[in-house]
ChimeraX commands (.cxc) that place a marker at each C-alpha (Angstrom):
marker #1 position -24.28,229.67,59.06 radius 0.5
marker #1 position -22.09,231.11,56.98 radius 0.5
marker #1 position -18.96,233.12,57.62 radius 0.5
marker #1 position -16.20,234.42,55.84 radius 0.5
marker #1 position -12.70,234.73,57.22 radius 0.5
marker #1 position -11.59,238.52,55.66 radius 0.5
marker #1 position -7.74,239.58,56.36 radius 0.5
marker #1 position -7.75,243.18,56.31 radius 0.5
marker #1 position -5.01,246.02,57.49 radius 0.5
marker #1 position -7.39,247.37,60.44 radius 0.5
marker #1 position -6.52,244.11,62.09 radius 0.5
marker #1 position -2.91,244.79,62.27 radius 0.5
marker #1 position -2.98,246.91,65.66 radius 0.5
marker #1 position -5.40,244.28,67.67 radius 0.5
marker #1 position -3.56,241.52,69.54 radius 0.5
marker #1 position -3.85,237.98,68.46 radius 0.5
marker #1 position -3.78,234.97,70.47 radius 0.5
marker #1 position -0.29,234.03,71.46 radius 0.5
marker #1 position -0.62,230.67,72.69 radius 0.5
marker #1 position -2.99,229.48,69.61 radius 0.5
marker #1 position -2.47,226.83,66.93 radius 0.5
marker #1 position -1.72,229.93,64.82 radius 0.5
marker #1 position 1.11,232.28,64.53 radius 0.5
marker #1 position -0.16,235.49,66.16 radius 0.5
marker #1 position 0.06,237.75,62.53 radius 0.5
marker #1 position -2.61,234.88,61.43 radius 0.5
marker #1 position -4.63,234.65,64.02 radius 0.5
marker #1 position -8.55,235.79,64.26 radius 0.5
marker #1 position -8.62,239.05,66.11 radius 0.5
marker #1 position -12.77,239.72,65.67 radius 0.5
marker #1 position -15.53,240.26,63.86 radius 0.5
marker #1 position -15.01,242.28,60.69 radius 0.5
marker #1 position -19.01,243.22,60.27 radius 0.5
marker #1 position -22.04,241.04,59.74 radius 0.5
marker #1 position -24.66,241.17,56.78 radius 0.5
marker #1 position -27.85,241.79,56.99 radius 0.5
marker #1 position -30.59,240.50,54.73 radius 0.5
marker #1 position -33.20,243.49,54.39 radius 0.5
marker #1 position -36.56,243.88,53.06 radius 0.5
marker #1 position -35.97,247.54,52.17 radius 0.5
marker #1 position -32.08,248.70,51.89 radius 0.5
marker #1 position -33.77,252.12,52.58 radius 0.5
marker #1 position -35.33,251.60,56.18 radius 0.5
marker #1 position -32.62,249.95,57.50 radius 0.5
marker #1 position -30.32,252.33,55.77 radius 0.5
marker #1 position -32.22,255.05,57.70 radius 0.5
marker #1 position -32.14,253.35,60.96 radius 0.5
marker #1 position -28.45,252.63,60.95 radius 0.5
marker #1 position -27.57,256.47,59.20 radius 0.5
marker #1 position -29.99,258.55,61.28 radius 0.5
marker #1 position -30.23,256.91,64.49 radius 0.5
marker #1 position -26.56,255.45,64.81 radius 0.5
marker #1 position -24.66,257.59,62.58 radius 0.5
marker #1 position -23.26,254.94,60.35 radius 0.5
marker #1 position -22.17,256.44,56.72 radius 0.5
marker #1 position -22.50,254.73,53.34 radius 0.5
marker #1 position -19.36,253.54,51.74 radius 0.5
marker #1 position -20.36,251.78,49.20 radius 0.5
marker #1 position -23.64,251.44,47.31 radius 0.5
marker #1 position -25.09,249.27,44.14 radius 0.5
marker #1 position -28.54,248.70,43.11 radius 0.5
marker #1 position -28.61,245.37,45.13 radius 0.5
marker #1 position -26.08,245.64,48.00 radius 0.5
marker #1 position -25.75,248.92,50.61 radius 0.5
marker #1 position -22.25,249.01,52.66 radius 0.5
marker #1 position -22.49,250.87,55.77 radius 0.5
marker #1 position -19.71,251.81,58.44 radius 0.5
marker #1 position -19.77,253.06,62.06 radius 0.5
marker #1 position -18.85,255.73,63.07 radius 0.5
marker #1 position -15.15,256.35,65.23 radius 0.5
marker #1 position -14.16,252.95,64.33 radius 0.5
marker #1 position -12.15,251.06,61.77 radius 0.5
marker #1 position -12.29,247.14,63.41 radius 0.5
marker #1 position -15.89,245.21,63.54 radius 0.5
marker #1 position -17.59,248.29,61.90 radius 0.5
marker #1 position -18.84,247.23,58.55 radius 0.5
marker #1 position -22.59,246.32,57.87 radius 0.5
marker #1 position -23.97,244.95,54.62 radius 0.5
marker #1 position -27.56,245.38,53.81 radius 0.5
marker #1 position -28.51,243.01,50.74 radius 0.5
marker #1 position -32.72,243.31,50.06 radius 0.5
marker #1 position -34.24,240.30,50.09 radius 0.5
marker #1 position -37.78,239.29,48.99 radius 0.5
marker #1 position -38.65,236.90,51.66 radius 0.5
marker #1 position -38.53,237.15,55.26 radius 0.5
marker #1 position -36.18,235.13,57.19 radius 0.5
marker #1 position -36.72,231.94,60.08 radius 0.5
marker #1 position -35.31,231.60,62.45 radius 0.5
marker #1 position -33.05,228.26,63.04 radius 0.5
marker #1 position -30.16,226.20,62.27 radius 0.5
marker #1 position -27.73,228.49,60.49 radius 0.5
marker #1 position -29.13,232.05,61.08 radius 0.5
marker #1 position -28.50,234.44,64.28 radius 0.5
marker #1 position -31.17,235.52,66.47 radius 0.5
marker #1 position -29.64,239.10,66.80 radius 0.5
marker #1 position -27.85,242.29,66.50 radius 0.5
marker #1 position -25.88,243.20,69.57 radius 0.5
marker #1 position -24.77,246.51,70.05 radius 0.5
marker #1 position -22.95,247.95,73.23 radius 0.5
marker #1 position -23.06,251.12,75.14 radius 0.5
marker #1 position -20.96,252.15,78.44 radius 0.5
marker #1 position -24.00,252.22,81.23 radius 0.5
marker #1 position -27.50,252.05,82.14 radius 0.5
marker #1 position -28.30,256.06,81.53 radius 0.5
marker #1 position -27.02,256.13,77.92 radius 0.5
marker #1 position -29.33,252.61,77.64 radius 0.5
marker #1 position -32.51,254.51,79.02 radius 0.5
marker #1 position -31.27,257.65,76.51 radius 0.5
marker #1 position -31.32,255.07,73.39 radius 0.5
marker #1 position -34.38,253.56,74.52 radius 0.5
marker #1 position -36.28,256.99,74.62 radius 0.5
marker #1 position -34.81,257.66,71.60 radius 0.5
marker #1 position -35.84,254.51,69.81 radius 0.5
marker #1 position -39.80,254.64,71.43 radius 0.5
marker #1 position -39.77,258.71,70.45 radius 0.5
marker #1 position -39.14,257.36,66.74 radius 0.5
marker #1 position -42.23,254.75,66.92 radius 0.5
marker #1 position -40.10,251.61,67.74 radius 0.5
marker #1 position -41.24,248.98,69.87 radius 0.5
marker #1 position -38.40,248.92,72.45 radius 0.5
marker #1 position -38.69,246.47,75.22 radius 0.5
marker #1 position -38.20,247.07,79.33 radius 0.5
marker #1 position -34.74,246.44,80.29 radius 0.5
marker #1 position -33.81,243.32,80.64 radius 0.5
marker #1 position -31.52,242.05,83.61 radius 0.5
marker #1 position -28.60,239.31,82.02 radius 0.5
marker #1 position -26.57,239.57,85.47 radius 0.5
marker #1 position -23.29,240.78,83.51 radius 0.5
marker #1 position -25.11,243.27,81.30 radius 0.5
marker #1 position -28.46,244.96,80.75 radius 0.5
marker #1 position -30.39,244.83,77.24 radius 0.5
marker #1 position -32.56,246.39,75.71 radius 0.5
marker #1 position -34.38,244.58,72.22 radius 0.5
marker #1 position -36.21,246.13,69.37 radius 0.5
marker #1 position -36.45,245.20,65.55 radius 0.5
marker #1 position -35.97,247.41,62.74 radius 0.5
marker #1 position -38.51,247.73,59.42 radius 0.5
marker #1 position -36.68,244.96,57.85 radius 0.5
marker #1 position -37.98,242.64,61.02 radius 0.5
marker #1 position -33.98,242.34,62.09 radius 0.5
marker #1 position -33.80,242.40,66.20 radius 0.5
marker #1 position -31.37,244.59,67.50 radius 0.5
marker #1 position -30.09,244.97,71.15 radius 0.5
marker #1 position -28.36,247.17,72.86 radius 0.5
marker #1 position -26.53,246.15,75.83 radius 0.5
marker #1 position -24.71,247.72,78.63 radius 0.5
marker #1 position -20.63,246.84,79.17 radius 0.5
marker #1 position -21.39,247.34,83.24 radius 0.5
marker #1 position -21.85,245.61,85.50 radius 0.5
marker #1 position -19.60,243.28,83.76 radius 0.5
marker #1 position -18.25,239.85,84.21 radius 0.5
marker #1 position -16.64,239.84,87.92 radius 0.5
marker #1 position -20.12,240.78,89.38 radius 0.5
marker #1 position -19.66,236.65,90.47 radius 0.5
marker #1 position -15.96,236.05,90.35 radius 0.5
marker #1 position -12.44,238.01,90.43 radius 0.5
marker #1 position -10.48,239.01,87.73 radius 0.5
marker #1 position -7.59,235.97,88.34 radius 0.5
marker #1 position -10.26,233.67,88.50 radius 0.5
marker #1 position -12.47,234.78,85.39 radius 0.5
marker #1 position -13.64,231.76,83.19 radius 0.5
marker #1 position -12.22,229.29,85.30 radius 0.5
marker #1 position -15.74,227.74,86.41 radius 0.5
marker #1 position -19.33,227.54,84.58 radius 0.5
marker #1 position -20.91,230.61,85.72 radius 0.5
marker #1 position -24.72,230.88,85.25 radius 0.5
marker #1 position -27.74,233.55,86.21 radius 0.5
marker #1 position -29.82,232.72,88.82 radius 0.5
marker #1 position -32.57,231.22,86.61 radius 0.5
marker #1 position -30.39,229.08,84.82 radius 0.5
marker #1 position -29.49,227.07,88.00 radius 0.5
marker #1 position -32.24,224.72,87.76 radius 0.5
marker #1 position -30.87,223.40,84.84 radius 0.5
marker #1 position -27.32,223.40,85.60 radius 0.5
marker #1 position -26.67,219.86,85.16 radius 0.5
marker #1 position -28.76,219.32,82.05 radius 0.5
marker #1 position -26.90,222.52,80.50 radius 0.5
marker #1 position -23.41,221.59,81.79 radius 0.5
marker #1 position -23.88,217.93,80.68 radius 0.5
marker #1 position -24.44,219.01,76.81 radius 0.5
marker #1 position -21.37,221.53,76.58 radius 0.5
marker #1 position -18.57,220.09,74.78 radius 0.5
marker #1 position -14.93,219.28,76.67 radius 0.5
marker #1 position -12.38,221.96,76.25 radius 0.5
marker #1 position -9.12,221.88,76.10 radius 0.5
marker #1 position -6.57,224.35,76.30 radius 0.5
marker #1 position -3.16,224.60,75.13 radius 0.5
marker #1 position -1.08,225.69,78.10 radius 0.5
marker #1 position 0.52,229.08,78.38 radius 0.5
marker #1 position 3.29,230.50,77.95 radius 0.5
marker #1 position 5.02,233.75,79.18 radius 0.5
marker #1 position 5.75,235.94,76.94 radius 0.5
marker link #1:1,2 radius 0.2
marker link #1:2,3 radius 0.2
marker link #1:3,4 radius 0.2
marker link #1:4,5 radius 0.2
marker link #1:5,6 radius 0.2
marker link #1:6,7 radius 0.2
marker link #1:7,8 radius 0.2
marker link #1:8,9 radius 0.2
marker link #1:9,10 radius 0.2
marker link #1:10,11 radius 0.2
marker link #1:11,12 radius 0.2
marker link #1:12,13 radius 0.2
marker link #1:13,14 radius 0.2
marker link #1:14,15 radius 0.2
marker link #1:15,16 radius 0.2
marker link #1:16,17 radius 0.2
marker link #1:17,18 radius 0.2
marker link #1:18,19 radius 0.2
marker link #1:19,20 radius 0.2
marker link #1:20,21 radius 0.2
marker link #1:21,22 radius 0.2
marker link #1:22,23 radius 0.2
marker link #1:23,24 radius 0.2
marker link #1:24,25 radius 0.2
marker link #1:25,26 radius 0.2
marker link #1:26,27 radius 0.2
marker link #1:27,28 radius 0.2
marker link #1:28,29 radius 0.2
marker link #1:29,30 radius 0.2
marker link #1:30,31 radius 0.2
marker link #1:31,32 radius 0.2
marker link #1:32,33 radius 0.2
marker link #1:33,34 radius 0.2
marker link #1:34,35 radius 0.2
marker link #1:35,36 radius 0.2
marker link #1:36,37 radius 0.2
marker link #1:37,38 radius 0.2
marker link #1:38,39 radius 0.2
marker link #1:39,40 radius 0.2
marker link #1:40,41 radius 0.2
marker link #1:41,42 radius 0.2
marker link #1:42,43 radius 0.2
marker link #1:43,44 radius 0.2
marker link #1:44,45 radius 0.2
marker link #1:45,46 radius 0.2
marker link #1:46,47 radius 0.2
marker link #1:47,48 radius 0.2
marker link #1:48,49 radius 0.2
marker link #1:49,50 radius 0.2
marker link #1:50,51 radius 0.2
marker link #1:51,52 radius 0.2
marker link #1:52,53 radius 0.2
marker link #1:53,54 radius 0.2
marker link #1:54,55 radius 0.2
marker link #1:55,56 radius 0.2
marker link #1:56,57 radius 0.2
marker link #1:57,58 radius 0.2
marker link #1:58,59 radius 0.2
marker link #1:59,60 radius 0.2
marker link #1:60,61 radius 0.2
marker link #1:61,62 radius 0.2
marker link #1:62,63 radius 0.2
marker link #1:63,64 radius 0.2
marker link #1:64,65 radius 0.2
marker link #1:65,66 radius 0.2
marker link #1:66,67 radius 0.2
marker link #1:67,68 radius 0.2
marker link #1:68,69 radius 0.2
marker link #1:69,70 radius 0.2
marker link #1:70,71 radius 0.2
marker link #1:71,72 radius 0.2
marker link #1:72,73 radius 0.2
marker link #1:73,74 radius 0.2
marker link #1:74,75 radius 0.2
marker link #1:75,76 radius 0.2
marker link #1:76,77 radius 0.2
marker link #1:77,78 radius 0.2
marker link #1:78,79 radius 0.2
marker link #1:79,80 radius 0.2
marker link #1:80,81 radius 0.2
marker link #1:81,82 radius 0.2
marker link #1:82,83 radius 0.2
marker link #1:83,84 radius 0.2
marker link #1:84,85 radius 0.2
marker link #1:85,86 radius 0.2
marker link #1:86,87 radius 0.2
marker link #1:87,88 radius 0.2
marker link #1:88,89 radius 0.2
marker link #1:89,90 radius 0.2
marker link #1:90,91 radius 0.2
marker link #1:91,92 radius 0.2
marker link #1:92,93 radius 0.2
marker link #1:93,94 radius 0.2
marker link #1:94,95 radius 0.2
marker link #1:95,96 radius 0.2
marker link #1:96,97 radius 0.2
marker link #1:97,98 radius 0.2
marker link #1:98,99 radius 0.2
marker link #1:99,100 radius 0.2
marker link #1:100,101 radius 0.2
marker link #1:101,102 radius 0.2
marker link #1:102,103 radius 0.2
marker link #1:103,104 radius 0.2
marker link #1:104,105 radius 0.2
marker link #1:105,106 radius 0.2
marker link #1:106,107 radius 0.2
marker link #1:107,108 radius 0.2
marker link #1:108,109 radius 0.2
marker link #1:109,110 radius 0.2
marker link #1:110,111 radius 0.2
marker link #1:111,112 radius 0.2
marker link #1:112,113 radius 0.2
marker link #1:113,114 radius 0.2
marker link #1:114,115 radius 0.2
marker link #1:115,116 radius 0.2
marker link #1:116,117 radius 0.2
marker link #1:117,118 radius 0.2
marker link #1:118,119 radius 0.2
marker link #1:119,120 radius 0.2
marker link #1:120,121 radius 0.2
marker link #1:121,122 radius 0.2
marker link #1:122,123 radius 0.2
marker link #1:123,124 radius 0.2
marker link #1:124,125 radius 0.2
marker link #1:125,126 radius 0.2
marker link #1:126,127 radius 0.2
marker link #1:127,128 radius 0.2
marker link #1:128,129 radius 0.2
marker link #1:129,130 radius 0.2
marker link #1:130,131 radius 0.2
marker link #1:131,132 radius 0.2
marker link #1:132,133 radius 0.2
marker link #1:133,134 radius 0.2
marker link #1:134,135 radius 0.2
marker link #1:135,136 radius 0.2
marker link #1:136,137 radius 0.2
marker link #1:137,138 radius 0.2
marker link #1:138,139 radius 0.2
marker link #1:139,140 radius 0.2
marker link #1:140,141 radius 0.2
marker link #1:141,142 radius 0.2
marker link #1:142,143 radius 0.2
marker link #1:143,144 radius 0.2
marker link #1:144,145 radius 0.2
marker link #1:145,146 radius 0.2
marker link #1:146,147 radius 0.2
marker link #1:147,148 radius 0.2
marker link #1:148,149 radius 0.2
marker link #1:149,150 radius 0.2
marker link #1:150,151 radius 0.2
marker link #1:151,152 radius 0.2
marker link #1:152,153 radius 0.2
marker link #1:153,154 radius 0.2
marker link #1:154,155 radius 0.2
marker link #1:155,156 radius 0.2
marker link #1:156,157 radius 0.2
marker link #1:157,158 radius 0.2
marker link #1:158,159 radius 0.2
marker link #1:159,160 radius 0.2
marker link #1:160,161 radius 0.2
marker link #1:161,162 radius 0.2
marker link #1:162,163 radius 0.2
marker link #1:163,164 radius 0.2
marker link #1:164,165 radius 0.2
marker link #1:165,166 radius 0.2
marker link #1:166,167 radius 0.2
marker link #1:167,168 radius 0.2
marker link #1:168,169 radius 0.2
marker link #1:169,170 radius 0.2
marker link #1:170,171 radius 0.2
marker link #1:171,172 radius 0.2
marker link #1:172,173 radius 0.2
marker link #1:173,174 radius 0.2
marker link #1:174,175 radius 0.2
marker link #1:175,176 radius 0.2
marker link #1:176,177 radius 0.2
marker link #1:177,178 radius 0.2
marker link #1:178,179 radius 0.2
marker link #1:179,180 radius 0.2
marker link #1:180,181 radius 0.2
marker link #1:181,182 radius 0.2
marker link #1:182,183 radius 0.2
marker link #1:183,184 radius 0.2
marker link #1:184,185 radius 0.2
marker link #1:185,186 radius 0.2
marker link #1:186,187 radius 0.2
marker link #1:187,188 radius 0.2
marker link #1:188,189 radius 0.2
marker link #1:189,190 radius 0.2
marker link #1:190,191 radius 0.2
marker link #1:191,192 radius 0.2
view
């Protein structure tokens, strides 16, 4: 997979980690946008102008820059056409998450999305969040998730990440799954 670490000014007013191996004004603070390799720069333009009200920033004959809207952080997405269709596998992501606050503005994008002749799937249960899936002309998948019910639906706040949480139907493989994670370490923390 390829990524590409970008410094950029937007960053300045998101925390960094404190406690990491790098000073905080060096340290990763998100995603700045993701690329997207497109069979038509035009029908995903039109997907992410019309139906999610990104604008065009910058445009060539061979690469499409497109920005969300209300946001300056993680906003950016670059369309570049492509002749062939993508696999799936080793290096390459499965999907396009995007969020929205709660189930009724989920159901609203869904009968959106299925008024404009996509095939959007049933909701989904994940236990910390609810998705919906559907792929654009290009063949990307997209899903939109809900933030709610969130993370402490199986554990309190203080205690957040401090055991392998799982859904319900991943229990049956707990031991294969916790077996083939790697050891973590942490460095410990400090007060600040």
């Amino acid at each position: 997979m390829r990524l590409k670490l970008v410094g950029t000014e937007t960053a300045n007013g998101l925390p960094g980690w404190k406690n990491g191996p790098l000073p905080v004004d060096q340290a990763i603070r998100g995603f700045h946008g993701a690329t997207l390799f497109v069979g038509s720069l035009d029908g995903s333009a039109q997907l992410l102008e019309n139906v999610f009200g990104f604008e065009r920033v910058m445009e060539s004959s061979t690469h499409l820059r497109l920005k969300a809207p209300d946001s300056t952080f993680g906003s950016l997405i670059d369309l570049l056409p492509v002749n062939e269709r993508g696999l799936g596998g080793t290096g390459t992501n499965h999907h396009i998450a995007w969020r929205t606050p709660s189930d009724s503005d989920q159901l609203a994008w869904l009968d959106q999305l299925a008024g404009l002749g996509y095939r959007v799937t049933p909701v989904q249960d994940r236990q910390y969040f609810h998705s919906i899936y559907f792929r654009e002309d290009s063949g990307i998948l997209f899903e939109i998730a809900t933030d709610t019910p969130g993370f402490q639906v199986d554990e309190t706040l203080e205690n957040l990440g401090s055991k392998l949480r799982l859904p319900a139907w991943f229990e049956p493989n707990r031991e294969v799954i916790q077996a083939n994670l790697p050891s973590l370490t942490l460095p410990a923390l400090v007060e600040s």
